[in-house]
N, C-alpha and C positions, 0 to 999 in steps of 0.2 A: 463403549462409545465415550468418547472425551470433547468437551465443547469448550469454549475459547471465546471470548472480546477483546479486541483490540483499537484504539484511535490510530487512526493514519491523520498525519500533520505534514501537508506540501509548502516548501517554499520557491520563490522565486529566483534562484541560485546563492543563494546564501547558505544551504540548508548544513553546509561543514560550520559553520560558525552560530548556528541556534541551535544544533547538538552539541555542542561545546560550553555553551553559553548553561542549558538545560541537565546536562549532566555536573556540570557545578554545583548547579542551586540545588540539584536532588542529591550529591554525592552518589552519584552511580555512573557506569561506562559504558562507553555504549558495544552494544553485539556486533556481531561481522559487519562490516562496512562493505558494499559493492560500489564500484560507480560506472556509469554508461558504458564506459571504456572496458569493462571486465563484462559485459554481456556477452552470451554464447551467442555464434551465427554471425552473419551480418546486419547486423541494425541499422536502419538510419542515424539512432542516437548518440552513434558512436563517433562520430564528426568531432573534428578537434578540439571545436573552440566549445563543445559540451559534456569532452572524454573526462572529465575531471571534476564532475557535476556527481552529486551524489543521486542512484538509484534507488537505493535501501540501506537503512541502518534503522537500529531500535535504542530505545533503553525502557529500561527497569523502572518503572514511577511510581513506587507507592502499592509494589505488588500487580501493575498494570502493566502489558506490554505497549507501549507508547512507538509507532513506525514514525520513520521520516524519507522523505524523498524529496530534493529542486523536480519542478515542473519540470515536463520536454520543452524545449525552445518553442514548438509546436502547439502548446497546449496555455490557455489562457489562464493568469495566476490572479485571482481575487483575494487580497487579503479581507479575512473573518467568515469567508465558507470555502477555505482550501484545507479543510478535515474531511477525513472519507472513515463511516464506521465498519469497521473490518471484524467480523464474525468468522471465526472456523472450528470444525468438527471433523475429527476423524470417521463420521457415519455420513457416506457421499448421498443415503436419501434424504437427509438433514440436511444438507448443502443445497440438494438441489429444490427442497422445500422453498428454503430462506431463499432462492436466489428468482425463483418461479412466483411470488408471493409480493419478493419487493418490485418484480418486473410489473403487474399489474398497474396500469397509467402510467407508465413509468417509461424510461430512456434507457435501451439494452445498450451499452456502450463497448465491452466485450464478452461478448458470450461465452455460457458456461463449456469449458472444455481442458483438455490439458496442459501445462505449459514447463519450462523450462526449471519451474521452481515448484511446482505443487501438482496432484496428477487428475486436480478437478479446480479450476477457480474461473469466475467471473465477476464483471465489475457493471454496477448498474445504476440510473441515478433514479431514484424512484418519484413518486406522482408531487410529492413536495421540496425536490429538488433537492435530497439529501445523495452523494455518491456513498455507494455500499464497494466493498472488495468481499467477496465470498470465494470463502478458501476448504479444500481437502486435503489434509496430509495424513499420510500411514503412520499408524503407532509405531 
């Protein structure tokens, strides 16, 4: 079993120019870069004027995996609680602990199941208004 933390950091479409900005000041690059427009299927996200919007990218911070994504157009952007704490573990009854645990009082926002990128993840905002992403991936 392998476990993992990570910060997810959302912006409000800026999010190509604070990864930019961020891997300067740490001298690091960032990892694969996705954006709406390279999502599998058909997404609503993938509309023109948000095909160029960043979905996922990371960097390296100090030994930390650090995520980044622009909000959906869809999705309300608060700057100073638009962090989401992101835990994962290759042991899916460890996921489904963490993700059954933070759901208590809490806001199930996507429930735990399979997806396009991980073969167990959900995302939850728990009883004091923290959003989680809880993630499984195979060694």
């Amino acid at each position: 079993m392998s476990s993992s933390f990570s910060v997810f950091m959302n912006f409000d479409g800026n999010c190509k120019e604070a990864v930019k900005f961020y891997a300067d000041v740490f001298g690091t690059i960032p990892g694969k870069t996705m954006t709406y427009s390279e999502m599998p299927g058909d997404s609503q996200y993938m509309k023109s004027e948000y095909a160029d919007k960043i979905m996922y990218t990371d960097l390296q911070i100090a030994g930390t995996t650090v995520m980044f994504s622009d909000v959906p157009w869809d999705t309300k952007h608060t700057a100073g609680t638009n962090i989401v704490m992101s835990p994962g573990s290759t042991d899916e009854d460890e996921v489904r602990r963490w993700f059954n645990g933070l759901q208590a009082g809490g806001q199930v926002i996507m429930p735990l199941g399979e997806t396009f990128f991980s073969k167990l993840y959900g995302m939850v905002i728990d009883k004091y208004g923290i959003c989680w992403n809880v993630t499984c991936s195979g060694e």
